[in-house]
mmCIF file of the N, C-alpha and C atoms, coordinates in Angstrom:
data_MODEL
# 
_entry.id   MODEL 
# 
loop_
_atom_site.group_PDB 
_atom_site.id 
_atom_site.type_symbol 
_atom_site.label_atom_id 
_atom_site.label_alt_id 
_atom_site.label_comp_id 
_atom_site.label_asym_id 
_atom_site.label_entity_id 
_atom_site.label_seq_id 
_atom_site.pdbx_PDB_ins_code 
_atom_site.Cartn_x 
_atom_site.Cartn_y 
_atom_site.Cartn_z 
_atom_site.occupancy 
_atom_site.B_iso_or_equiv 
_atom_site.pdbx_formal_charge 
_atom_site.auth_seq_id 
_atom_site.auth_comp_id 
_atom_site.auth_asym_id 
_atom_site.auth_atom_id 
_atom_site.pdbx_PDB_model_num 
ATOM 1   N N  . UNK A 1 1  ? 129.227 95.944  102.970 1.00 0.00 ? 1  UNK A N  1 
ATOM 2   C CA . UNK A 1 1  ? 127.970 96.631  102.877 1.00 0.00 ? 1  UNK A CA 1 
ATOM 3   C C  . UNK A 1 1  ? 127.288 96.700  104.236 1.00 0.00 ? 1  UNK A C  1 
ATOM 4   N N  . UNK A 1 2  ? 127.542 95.836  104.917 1.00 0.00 ? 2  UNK A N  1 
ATOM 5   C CA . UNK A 1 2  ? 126.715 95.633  105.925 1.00 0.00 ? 2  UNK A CA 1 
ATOM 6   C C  . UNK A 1 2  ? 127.597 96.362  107.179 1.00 0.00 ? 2  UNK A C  1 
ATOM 7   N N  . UNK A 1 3  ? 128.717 97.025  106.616 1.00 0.00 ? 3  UNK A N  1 
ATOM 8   C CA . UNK A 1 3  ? 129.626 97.975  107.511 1.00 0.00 ? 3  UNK A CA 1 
ATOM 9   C C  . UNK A 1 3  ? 128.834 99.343  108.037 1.00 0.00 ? 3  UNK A C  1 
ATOM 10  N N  . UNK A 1 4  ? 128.832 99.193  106.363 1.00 0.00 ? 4  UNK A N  1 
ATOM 11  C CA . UNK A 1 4  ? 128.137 100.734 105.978 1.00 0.00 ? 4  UNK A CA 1 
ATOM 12  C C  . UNK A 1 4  ? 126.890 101.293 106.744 1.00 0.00 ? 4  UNK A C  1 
ATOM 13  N N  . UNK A 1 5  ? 126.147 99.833  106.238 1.00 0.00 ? 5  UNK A N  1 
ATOM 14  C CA . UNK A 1 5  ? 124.704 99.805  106.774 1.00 0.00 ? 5  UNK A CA 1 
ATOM 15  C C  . UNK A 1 5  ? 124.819 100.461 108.612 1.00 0.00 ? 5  UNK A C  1 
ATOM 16  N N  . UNK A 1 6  ? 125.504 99.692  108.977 1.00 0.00 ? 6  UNK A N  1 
ATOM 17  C CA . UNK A 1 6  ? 125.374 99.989  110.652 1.00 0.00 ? 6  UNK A CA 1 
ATOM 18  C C  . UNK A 1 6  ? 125.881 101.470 110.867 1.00 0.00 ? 6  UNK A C  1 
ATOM 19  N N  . UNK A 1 7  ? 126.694 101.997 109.660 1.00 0.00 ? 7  UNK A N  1 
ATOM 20  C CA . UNK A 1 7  ? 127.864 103.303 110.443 1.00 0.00 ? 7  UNK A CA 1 
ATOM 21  C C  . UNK A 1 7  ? 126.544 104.642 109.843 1.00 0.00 ? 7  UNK A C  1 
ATOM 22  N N  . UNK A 1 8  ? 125.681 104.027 108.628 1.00 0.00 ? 8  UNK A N  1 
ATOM 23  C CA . UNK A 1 8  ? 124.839 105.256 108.609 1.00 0.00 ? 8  UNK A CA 1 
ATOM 24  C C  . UNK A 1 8  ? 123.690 104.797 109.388 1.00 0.00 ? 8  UNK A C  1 
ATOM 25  N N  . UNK A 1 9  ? 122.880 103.731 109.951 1.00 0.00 ? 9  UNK A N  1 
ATOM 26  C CA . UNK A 1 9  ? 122.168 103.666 110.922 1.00 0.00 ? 9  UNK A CA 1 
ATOM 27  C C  . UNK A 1 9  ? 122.624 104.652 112.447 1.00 0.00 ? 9  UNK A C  1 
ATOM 28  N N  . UNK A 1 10 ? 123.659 104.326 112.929 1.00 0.00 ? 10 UNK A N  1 
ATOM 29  C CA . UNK A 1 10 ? 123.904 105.045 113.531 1.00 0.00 ? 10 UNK A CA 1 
ATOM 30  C C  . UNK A 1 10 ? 124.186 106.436 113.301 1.00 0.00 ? 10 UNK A C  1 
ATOM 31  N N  . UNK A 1 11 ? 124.840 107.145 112.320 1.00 0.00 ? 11 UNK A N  1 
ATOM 32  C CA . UNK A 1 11 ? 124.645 108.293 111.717 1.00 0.00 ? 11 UNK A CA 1 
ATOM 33  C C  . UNK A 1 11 ? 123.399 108.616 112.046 1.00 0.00 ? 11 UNK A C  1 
ATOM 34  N N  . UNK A 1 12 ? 122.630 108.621 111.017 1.00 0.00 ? 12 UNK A N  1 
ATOM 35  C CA . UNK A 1 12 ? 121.277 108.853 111.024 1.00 0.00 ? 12 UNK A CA 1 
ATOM 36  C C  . UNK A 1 12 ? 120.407 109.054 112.733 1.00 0.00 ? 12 UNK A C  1 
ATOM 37  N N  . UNK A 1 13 ? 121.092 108.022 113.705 1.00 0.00 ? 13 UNK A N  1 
ATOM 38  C CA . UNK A 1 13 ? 120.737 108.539 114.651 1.00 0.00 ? 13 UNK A CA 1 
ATOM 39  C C  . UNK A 1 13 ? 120.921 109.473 115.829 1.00 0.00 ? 13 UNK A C  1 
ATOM 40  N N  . UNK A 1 14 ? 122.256 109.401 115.430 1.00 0.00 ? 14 UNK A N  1 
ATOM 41  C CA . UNK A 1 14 ? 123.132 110.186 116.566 1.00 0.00 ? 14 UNK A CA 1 
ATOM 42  C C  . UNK A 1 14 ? 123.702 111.763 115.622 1.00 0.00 ? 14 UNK A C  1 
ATOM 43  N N  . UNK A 1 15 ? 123.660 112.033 114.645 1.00 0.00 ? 15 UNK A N  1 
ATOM 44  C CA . UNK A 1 15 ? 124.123 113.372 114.122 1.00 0.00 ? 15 UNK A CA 1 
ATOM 45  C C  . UNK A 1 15 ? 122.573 114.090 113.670 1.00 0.00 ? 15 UNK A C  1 
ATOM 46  N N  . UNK A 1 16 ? 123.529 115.368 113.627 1.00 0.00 ? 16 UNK A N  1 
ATOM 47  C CA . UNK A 1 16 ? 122.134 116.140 113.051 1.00 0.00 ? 16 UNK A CA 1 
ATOM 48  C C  . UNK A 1 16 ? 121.207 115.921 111.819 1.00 0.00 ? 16 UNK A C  1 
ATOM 49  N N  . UNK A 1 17 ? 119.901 115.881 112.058 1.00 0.00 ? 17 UNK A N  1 
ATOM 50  C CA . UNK A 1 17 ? 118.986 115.530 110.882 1.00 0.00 ? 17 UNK A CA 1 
ATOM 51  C C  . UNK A 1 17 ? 119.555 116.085 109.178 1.00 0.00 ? 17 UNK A C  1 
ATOM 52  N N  . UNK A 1 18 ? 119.953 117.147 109.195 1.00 0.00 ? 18 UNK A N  1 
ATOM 53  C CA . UNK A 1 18 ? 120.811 117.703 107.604 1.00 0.00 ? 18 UNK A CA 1 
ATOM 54  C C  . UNK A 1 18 ? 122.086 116.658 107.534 1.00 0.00 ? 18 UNK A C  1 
ATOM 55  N N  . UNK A 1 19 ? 122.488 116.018 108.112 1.00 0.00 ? 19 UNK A N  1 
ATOM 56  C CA . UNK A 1 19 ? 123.913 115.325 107.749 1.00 0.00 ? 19 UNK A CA 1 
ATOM 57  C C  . UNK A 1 19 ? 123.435 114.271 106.962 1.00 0.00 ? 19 UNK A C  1 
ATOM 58  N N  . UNK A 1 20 ? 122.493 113.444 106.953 1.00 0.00 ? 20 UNK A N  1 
ATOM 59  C CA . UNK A 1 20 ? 122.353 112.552 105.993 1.00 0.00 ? 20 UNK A CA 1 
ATOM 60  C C  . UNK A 1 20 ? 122.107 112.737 104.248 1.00 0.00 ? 20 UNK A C  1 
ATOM 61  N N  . UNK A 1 21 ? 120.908 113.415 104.479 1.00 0.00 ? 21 UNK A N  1 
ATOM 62  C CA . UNK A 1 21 ? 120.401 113.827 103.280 1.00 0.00 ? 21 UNK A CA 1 
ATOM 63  C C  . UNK A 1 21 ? 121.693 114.889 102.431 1.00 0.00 ? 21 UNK A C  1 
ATOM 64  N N  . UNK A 1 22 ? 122.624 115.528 103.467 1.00 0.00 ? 22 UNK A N  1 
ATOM 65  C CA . UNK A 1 22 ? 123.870 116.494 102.404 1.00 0.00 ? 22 UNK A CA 1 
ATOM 66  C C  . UNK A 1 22 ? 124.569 115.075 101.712 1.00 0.00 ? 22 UNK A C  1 
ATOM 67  N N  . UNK A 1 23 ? 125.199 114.544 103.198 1.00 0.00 ? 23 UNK A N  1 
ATOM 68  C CA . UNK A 1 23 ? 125.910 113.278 102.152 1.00 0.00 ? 23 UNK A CA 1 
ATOM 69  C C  . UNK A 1 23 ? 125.495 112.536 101.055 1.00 0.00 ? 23 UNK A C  1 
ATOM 70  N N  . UNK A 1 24 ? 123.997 112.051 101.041 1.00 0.00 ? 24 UNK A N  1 
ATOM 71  C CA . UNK A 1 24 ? 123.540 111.751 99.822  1.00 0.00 ? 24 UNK A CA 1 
ATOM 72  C C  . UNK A 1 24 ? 123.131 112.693 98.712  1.00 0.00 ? 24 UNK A C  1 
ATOM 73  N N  . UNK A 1 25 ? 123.047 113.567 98.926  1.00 0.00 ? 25 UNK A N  1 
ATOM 74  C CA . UNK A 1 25 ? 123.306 114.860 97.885  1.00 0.00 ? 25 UNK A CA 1 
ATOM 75  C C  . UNK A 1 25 ? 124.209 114.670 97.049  1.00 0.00 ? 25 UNK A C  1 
ATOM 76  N N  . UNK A 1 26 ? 125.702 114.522 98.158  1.00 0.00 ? 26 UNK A N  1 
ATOM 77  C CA . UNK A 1 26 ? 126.854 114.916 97.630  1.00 0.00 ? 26 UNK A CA 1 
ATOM 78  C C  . UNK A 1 26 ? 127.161 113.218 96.587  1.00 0.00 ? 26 UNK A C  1 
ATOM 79  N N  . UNK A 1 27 ? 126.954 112.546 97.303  1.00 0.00 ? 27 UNK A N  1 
ATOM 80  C CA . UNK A 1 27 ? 127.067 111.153 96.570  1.00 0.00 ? 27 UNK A CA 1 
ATOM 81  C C  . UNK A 1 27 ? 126.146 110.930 95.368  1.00 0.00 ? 27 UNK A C  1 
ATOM 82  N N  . UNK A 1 28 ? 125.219 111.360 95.199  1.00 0.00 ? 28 UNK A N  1 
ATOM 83  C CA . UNK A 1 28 ? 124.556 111.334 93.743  1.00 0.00 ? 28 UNK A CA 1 
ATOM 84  C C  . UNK A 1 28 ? 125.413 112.446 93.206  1.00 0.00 ? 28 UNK A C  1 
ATOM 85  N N  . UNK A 1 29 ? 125.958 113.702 93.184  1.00 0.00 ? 29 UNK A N  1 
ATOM 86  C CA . UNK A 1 29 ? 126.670 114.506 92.990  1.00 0.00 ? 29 UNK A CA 1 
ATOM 87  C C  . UNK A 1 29 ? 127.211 113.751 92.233  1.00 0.00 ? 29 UNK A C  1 
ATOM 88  N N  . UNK A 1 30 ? 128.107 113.140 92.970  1.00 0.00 ? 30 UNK A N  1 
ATOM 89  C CA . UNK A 1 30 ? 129.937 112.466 92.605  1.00 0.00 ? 30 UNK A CA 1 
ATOM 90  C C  . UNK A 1 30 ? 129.230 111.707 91.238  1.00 0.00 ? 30 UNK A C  1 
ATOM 91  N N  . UNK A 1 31 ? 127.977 110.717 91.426  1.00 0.00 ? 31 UNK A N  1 
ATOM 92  C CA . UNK A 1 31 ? 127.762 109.767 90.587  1.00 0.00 ? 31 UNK A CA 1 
ATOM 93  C C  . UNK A 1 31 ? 126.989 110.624 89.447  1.00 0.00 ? 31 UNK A C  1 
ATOM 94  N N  . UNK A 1 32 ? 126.350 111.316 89.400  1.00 0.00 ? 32 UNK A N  1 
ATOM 95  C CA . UNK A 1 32 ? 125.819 112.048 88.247  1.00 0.00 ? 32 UNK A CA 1 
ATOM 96  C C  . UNK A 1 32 ? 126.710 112.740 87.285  1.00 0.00 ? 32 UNK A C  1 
ATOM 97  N N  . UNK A 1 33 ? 127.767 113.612 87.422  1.00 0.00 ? 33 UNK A N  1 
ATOM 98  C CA . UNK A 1 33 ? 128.032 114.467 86.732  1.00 0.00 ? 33 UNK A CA 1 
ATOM 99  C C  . UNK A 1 33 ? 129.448 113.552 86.401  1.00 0.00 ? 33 UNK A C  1 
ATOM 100 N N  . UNK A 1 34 ? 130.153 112.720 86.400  1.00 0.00 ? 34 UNK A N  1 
ATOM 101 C CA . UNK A 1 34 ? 130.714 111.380 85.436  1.00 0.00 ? 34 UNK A CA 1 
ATOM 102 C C  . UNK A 1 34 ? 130.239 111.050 84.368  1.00 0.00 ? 34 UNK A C  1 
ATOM 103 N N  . UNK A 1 35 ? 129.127 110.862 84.879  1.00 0.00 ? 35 UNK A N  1 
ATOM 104 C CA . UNK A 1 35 ? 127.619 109.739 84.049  1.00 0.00 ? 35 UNK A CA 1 
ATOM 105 C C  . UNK A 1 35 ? 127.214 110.876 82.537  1.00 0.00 ? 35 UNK A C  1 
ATOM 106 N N  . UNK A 1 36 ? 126.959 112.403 83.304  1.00 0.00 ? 36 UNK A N  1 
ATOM 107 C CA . UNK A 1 36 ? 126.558 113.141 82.535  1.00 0.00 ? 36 UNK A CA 1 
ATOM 108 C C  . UNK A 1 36 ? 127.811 113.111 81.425  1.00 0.00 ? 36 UNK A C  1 
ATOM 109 N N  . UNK A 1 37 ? 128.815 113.838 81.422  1.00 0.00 ? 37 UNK A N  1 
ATOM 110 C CA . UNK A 1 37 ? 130.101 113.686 80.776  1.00 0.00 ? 37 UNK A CA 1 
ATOM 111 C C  . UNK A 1 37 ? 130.227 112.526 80.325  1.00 0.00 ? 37 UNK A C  1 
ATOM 112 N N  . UNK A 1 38 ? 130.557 111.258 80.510  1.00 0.00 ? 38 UNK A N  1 
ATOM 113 C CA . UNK A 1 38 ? 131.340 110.203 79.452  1.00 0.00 ? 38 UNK A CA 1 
ATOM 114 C C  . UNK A 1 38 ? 129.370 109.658 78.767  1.00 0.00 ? 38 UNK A C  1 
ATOM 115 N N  . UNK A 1 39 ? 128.453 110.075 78.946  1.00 0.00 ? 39 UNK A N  1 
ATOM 116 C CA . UNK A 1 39 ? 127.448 109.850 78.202  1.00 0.00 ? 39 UNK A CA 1 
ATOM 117 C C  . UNK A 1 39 ? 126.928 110.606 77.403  1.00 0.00 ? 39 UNK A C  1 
ATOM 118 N N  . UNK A 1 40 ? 127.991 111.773 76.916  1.00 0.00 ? 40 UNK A N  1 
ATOM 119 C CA . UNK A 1 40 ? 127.761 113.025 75.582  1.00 0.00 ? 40 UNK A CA 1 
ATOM 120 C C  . UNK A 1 40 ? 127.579 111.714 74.449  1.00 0.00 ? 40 UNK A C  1 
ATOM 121 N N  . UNK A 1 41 ? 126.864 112.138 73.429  1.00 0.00 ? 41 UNK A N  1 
ATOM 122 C CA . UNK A 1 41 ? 126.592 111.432 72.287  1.00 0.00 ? 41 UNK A CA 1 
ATOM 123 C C  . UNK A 1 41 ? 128.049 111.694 71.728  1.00 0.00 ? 41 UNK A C  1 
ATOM 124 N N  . UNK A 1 42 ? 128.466 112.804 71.913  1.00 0.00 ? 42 UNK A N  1 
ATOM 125 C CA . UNK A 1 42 ? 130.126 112.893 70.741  1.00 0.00 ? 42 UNK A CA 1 
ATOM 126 C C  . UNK A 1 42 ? 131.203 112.940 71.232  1.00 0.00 ? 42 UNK A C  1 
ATOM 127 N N  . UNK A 1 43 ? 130.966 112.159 72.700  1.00 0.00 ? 43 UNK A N  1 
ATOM 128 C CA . UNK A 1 43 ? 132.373 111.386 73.192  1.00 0.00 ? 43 UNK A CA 1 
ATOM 129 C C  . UNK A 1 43 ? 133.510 110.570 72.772  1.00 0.00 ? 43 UNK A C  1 
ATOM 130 N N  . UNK A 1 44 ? 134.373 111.141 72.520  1.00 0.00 ? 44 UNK A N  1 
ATOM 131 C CA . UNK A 1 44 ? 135.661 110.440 71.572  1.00 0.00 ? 44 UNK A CA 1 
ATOM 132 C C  . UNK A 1 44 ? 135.553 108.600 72.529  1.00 0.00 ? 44 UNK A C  1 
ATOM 133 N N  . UNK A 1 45 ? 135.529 108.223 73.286  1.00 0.00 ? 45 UNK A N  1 
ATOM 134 C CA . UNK A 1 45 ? 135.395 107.168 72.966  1.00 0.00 ? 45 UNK A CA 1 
ATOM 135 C C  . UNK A 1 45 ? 134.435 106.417 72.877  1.00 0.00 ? 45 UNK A C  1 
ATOM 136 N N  . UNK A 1 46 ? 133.102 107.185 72.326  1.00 0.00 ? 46 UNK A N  1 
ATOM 137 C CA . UNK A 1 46 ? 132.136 106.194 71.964  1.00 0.00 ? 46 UNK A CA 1 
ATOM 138 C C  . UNK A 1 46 ? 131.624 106.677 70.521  1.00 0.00 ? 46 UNK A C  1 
ATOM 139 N N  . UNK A 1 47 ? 132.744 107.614 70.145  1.00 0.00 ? 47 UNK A N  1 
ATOM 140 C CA . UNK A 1 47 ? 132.170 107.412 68.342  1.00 0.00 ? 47 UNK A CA 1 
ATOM 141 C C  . UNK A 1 47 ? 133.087 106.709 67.464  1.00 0.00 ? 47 UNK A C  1 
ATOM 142 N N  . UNK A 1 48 ? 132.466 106.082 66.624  1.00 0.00 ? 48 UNK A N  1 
ATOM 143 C CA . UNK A 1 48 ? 133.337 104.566 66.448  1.00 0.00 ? 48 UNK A CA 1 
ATOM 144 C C  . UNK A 1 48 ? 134.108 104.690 65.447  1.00 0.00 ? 48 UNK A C  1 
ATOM 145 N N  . UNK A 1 49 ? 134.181 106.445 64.466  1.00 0.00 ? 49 UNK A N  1 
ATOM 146 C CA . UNK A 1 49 ? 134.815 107.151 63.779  1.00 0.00 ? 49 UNK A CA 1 
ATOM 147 C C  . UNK A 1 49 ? 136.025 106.869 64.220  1.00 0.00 ? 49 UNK A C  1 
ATOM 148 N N  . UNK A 1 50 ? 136.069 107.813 65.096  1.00 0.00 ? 50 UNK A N  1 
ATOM 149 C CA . UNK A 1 50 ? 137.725 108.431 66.313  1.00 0.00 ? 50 UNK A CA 1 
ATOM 150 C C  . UNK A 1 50 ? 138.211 107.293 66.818  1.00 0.00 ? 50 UNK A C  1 
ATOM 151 N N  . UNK A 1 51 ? 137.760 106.119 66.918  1.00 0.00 ? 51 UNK A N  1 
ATOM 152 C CA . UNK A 1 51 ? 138.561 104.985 67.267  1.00 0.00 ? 51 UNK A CA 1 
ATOM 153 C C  . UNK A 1 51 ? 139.675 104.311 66.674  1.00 0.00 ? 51 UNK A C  1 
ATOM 154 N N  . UNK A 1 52 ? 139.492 104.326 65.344  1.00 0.00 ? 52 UNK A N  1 
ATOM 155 C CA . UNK A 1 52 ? 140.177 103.413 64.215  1.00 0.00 ? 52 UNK A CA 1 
ATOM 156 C C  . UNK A 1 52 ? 142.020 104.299 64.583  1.00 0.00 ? 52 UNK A C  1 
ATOM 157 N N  . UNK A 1 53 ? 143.162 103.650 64.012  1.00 0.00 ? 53 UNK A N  1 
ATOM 158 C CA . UNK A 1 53 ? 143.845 104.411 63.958  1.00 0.00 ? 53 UNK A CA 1 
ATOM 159 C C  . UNK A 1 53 ? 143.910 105.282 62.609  1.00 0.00 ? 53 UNK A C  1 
ATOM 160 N N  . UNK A 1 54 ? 145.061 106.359 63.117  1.00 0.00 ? 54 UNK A N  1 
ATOM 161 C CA . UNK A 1 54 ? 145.056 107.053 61.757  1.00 0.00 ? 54 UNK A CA 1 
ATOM 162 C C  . UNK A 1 54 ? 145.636 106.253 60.507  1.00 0.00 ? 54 UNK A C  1 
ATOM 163 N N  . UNK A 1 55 ? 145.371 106.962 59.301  1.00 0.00 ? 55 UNK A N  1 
ATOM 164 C CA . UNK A 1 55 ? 145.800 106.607 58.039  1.00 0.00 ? 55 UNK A CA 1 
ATOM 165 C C  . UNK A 1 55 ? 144.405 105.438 57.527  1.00 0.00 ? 55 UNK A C  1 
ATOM 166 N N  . UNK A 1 56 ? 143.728 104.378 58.591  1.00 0.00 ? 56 UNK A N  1 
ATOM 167 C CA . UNK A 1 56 ? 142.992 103.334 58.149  1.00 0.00 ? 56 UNK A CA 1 
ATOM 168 C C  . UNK A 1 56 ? 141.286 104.211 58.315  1.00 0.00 ? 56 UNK A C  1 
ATOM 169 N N  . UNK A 1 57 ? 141.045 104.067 56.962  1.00 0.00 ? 57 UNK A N  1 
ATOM 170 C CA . UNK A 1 57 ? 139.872 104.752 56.261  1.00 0.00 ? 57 UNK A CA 1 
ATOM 171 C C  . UNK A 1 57 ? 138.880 103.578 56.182  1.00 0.00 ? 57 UNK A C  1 
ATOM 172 N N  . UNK A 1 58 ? 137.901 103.540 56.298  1.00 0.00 ? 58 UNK A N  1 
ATOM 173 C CA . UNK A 1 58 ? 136.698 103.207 56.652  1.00 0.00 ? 58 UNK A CA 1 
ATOM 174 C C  . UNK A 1 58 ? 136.456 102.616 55.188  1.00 0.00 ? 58 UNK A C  1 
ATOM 175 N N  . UNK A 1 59 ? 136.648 101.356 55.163  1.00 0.00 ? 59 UNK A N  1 
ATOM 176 C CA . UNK A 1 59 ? 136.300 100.396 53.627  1.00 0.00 ? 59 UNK A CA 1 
ATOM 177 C C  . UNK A 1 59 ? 134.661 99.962  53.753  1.00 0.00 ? 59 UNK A C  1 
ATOM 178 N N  . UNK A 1 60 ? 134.750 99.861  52.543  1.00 0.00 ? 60 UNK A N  1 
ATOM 179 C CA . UNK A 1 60 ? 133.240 99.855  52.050  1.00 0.00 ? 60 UNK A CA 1 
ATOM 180 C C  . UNK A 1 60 ? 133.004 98.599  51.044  1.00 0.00 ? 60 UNK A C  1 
ATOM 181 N N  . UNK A 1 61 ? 131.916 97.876  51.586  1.00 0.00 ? 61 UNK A N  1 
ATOM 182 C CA . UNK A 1 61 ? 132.188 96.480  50.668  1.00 0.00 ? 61 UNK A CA 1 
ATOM 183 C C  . UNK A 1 61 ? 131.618 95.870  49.508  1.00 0.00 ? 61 UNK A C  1 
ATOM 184 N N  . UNK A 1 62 ? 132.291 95.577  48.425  1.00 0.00 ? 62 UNK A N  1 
ATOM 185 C CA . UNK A 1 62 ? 131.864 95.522  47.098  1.00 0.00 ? 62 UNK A CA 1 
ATOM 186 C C  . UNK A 1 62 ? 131.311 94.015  46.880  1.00 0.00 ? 62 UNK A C  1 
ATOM 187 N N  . UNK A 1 63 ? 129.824 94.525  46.158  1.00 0.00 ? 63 UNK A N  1 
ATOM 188 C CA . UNK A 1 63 ? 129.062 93.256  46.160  1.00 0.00 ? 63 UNK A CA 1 
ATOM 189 C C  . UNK A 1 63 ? 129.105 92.873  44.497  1.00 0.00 ? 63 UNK A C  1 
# 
C-alpha cells in the first residue's frame, strides 16, 4: 500500500492534472459495474431456490 501511496503521490505531481481523476474514474468503473451485476436480486447464486440440486424439492415440515 504504501508502494502505491508514493507512485500516485508522485503521479499526481509530475503528470497532467486529468490523469488522476480518469484513473479513478476508471477504477470505481472496474469496481461498480461487478457489484452492480452479482447484486441483481434474481441472481442464480443468491436465490436459494436455484441452489438445491435437481430432483430435491423443497420439504415442508409436519407439526
Amino acid at each position: 500500500m504504501l508502494t502505491g501511496a508514493l507512485f500516485g503521490a508522485v503521479f499526481v505531481r509530475h503528470a497532467p492534472i486529468c490523469y488522476p481523476p480518469a484513473i479513478a474514474l476508471v477504477m470505481i468503473i472496474l469496481g461498480a459495474v461487478p457489484s452492480h451485476i452479482l447484486g441483481k436480486p434474481d441472481s442464480a447464486w443468491s436465490t436459494p431456490g436455484l441452489a438445491r440440486p435437481p430432483g430435491r424439492e423443497k420439504r415442508e415440515m409436519k407439526t
